[in-house]
C-alpha positions as CSV (number, residue, x, y, z in Angstrom):
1,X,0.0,0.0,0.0
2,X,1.2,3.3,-1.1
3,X,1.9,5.5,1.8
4,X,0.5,9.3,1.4
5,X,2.3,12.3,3.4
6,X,-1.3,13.0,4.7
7,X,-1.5,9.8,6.2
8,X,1.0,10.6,9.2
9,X,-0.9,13.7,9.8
10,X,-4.1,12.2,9.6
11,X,-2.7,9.4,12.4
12,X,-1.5,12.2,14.6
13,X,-4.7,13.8,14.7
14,X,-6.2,10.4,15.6
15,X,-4.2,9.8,18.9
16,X,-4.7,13.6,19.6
17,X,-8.7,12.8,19.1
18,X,-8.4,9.9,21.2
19,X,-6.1,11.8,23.7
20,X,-8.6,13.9,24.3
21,X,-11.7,11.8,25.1
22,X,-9.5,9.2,26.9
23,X,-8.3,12.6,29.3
24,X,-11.8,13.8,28.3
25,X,-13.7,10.8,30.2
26,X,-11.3,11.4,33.1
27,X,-12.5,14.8,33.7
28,X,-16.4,14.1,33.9
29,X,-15.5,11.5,36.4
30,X,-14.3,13.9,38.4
31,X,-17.2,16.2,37.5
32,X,-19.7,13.2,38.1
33,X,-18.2,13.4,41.7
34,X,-18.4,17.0,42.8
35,X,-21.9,16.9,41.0
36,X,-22.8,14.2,43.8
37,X,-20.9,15.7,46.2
38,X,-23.7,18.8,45.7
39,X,-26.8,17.2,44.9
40,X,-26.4,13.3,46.4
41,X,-27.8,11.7,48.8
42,X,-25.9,12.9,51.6
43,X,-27.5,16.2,52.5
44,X,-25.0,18.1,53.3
45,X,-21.4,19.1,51.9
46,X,-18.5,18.2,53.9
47,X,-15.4,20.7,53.7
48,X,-12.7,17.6,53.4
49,X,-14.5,15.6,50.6
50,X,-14.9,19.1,48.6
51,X,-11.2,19.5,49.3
52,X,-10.7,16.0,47.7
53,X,-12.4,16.2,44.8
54,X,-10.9,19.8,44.2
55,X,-7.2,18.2,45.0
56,X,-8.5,15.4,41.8
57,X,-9.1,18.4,39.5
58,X,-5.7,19.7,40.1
59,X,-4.3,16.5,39.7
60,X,-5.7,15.9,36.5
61,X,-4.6,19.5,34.7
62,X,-1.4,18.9,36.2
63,X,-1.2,15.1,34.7
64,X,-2.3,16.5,31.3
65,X,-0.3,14.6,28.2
66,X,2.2,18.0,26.8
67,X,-0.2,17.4,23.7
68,X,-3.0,18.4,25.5
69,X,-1.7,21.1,28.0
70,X,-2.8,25.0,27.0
71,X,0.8,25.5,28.2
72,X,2.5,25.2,24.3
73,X,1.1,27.9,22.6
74,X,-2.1,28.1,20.3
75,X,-4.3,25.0,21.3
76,X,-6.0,22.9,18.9
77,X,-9.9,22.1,18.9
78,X,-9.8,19.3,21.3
79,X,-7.4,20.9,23.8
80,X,-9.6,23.8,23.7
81,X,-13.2,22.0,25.0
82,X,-10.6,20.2,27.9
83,X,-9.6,23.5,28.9
């Protein structure tokens, strides 16, 4: 099969795409969680679990693949709806 110089470009934008809603999935976990932690079962909020899932938020920006961190420059699309 004839290889096109597309081709690698069009495969980099595939792992980016799949980057993003692997980190993307991530993120509404942790979204999911402080959604509960507002409007679950429990009644009220409790200062440590807020902390907690706050702590996760942090983690996750600061775990961020360099392809998908807002720290390079002009983003692309999918960086931009992570952000």
């Amino acid at each position: 099969m004839h290889k096109q110089p597309r081709d690698d470009h069009d495969r980099e934008r595939s792992d980016l795409s799949i980057m993003t809603a692997f980190e993307n999935a991530k993120l509404f976990r942790i979204v999911h969680e402080a959604i509960l932690l507002y409007h679950g079962d429990l009644g009220m909020v409790k200062a440590d679990r807020l902390l907690e899932v706050y702590e996760e938020l942090l983690s996750w920006r600061r775990k961020l693949p360099p392809e998908l961190s807002n720290d390079t420059g002009d983003p692309s699309p999918p960086i931009l709806i992570l952000q």
